[in-house]
N, C-alpha and C positions, 0 to 999 in steps of 0.2 A: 504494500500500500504506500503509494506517494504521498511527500510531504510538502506544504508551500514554500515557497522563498517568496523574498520581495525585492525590488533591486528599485529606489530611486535614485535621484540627484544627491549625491551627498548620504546614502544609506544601503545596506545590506542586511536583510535579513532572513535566517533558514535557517527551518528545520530538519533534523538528522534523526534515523532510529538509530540506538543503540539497544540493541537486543530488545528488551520489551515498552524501553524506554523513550525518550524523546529529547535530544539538547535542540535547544532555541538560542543562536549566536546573533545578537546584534551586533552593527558594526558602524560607526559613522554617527549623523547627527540626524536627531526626529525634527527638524526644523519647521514644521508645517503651521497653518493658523486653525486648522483643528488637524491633531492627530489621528482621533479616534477614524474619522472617517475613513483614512487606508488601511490604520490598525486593528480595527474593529473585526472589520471581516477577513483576517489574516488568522486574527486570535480566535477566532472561532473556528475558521476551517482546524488548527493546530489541537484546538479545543475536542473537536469531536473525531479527529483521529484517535486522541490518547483517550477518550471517552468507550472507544469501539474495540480497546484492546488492555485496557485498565493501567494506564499506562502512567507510570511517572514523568513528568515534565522538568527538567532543569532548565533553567534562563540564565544565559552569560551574558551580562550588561559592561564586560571590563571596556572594551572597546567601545560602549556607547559613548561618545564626548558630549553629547549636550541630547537634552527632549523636550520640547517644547508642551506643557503640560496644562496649559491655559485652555479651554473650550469658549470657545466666542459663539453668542448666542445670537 
């Protein structure tokens, strides 16, 4: 079963199985003026992979340098 990545301007991000599990590597800057809208459904599809195999999740944020975490309404 495949896993998403994302690749914008300035970010990378993908997921990996490792055996039953799942690393989630970001990489770069979330710089957007709502994040959630590209991550939202990135985190979901990631969500119900590990959901459909009981799956552990680890997130490696070392390489995140900056995320813009503000939602504009």
């Amino acid at each position: 079963m495949s896993l998403p990545s994302l690749q914008l301007e300035g970010l990378k991000a993908a997921a990996f199985w490792d055996g039953d599990n799942i690393k989630l590597t970001f990489i770069g800057e979330i710089d957007l003026e709502n994040p959630a809208e590209v991550l939202d459904p990135f985190l979901q599809e990631v969500h119900q992979k590990a959901s459909s195999k009981t799956a552990e999740v680890a997130v490696n944020l070392k390489e995140l340098k900056f995320m813009n975490l503000i939602k504009q309404i």
